[in-house]
N, C-alpha and C positions, 0 to 999 in steps of 0.2 A: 446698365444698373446692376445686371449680376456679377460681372465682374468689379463694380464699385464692392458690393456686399462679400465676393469673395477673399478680395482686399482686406478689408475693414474684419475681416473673422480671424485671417491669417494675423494680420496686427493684434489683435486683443488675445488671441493667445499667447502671442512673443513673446507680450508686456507681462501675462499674468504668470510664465515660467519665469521670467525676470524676476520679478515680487516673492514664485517659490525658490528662486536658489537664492535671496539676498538672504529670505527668511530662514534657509536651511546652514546659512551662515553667522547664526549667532551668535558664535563662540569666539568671531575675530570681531578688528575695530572696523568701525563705519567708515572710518578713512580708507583703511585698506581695500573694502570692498568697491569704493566709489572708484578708487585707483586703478583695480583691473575690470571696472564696469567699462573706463574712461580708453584705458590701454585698448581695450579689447575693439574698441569702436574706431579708434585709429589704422587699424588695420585695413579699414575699408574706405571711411573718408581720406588717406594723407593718396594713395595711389589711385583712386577718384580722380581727384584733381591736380595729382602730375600729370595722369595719361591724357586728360582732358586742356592742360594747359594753363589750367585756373590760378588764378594767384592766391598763395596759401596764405598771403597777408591781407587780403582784402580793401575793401577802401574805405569803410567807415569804421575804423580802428577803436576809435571810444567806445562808441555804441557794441562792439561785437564784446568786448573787452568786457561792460556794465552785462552785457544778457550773459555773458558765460557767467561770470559771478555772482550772478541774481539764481541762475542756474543751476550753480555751484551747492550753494545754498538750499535749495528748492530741493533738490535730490539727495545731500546728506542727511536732513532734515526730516524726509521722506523713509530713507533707507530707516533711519533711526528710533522712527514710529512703529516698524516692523520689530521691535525687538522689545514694545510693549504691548502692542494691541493686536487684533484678529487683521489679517490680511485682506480681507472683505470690507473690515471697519476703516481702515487707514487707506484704503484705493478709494473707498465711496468721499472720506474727507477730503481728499488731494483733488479730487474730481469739482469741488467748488469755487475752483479756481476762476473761473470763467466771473463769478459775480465779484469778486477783488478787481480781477479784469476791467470787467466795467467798469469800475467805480474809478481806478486807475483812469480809464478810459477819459470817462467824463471831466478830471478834475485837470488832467494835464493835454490830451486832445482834445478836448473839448467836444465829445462825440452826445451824440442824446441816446438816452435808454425810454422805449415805450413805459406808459404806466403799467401794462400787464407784463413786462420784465419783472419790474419789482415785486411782483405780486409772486411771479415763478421760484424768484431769487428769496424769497422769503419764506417758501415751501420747501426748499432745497434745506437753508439754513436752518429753518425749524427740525428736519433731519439731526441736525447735528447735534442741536442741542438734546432731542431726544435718545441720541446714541446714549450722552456722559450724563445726561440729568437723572432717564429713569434707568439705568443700565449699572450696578454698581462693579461690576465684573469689572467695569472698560476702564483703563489705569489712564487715571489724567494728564501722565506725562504723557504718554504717548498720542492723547489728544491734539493736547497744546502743540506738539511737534507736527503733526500733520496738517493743522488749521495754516500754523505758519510757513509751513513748505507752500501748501495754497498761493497762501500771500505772495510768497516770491514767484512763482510760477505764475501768478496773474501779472507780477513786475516783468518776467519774462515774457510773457504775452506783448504787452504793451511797447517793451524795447524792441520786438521783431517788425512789429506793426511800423518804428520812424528806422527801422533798416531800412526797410522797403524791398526793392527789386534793386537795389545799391550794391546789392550781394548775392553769389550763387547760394544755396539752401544750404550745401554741402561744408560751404566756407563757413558759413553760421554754428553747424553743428560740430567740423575742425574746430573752432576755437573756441569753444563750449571743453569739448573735449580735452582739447591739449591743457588746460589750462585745469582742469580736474585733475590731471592723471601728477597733474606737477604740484600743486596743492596738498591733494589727497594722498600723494607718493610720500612729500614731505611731514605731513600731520600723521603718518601712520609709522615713522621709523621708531617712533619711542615704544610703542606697542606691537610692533610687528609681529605675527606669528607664522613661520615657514608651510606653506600647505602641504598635505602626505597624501599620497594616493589621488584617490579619486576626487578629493577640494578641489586639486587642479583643473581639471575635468569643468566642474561647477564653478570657479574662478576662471576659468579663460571662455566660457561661457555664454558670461556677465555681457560683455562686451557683442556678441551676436546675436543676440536676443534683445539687446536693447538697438541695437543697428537698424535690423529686420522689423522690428516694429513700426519704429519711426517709417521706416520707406514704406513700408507698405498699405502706411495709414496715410501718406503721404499719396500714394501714385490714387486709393482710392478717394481723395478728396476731387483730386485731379478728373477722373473719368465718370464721379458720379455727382449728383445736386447735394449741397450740403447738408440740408435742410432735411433731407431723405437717408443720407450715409454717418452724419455727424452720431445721433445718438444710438449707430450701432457700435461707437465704441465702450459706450457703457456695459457690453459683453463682458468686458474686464472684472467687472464688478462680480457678477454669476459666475464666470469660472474659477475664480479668484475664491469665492466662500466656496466652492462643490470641490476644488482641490485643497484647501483648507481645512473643510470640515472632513474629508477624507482620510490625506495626509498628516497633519498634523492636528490631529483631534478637536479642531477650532470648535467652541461653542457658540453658537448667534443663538440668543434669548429672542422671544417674540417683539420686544422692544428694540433691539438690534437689527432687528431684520426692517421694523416697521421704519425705523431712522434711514434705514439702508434705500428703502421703497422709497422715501419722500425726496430725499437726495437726488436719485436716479429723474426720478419723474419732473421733480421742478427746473433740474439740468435740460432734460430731454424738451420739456414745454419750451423754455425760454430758446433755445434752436431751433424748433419749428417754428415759432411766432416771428424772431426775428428774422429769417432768411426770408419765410413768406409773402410780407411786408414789405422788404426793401425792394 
């Protein structure tokens, strides 16, 4: 378990240096950024799975195809919310993912949600609307863009789920990737902006930080109970407003914070309840 917890710390800092250098890249386009977020992660999955043997086309082709671009989506979306709102505010809405999820779940797996799910799930979301209702700071574009990253990231949830064990981990996240970098390469030529100095540096990056996250959120799901490890990645959230309000002089109002708090907690409830249970 402590190494599940040293995992799961290592991961939510990866993530929340990711969010500061997408955020410290405001000045280029969201395509471009997604493009060496994408490049950068190839570097580790494509020689993964030559050394390993793995076949880099997979076997459920559709399906890997729909979650990269569900994916796709999910992350530009994401990125793009960072260049309206607080980085605390736009990680805590991305994070509500999990009740799209479900809802996904139910309507196309046909999976059942406890009554006290919903009850979590509607704590979480009352968050949300507390952020933009009593909050006038918080620019509603950049709401709408993270609610809906959400969305797709619950759609990505749901397509990983009828992958199954059809595919190695590694194959999933290759063609998530590859299929970003080809995208995101091509949506960014019309805006391009060449990086000088040290951008480099923070664009090649992109791509390490979002790597190391993943696996290491990944190896700590692996060696510890979920139930127990899952809502320490809510970490994300607190490091994310403490580099925030540091670095780039982020303001969280006491209604901000309080959106922030109910998010975290109705997330966190509905993962203990459920694993508990099953």
């Amino acid at each position: 378990m402590k190494k599940a917890i040293q995992y799961m710390i290592i991961s939510a800092l990866a993530f929340t240096f990711l969010n500061v250098f997408v955020k410290s890249l405001n000045n280029f386009s969201v395509y471009q950024i997604v493009f060496f977020r994408s490049i950068g992660s190839l570097f580790f999955t494509i020689p993964f799975l030559l050394k390993n043997n793995i076949s880099i086309l997979g076997n459920k082709k559709a399906l890997l195809i729909t979650r990269s671009v569900f994916g796709l989506i999910s992350m530009t979306l994401f990125f793009l919310s960072l260049k309206y709102i607080a980085m605390g505010t736009a990680v805590s809405i991305r994070y509500i993912a999990p009740i799209f999820a479900a809802f996904f779940a139910l309507i196309i797996l046909k999976e059942k949600i406890k009554p006290m799910q919903w009850l979590f799930f509607a704590i979480a979301f009352s968050g949300v609307l507390i952020l933009k209702g009593f909050n006038s700071e918080v620019q509603v574009e950049g709401v709408i863009f993270a609610v809906v990253s959400s969305i797709f990231a619950g759609l990505v949830y749901i397509t990983i789920r009828k992958i199954g064990k059809e595919d190695h981990p590694v194959v999933v996240v290759n063609y998530f990737m590859v299929i970003s970098a080809v995208i995101g390469g091509l949506l960014a030529i019309n805006n391009w902006i060449t990086p000088k100095g040290e951008e480099w540096l923070v664009f090649l990056s992109l791509g390490i930080f979002g790597y190391f996250a993943q696996l290491y959120m990944t190896k700590a799901m692996q060696v510890g109970e979920t139930n127990q490890v899952a809502p320490l990645k809510y970490l994300e959230v607190i490091f994310t407003i403490i580099i925030g309000f540091t670095w780039f002089k982020e303001v969280y109002t006491l209604w901000s914070l309080g959106g922030i708090l109910l998010i975290v907690l109705g997330l966190t409830l509905n993962v203990i309840i459920k694993k508990t249970n099953n």
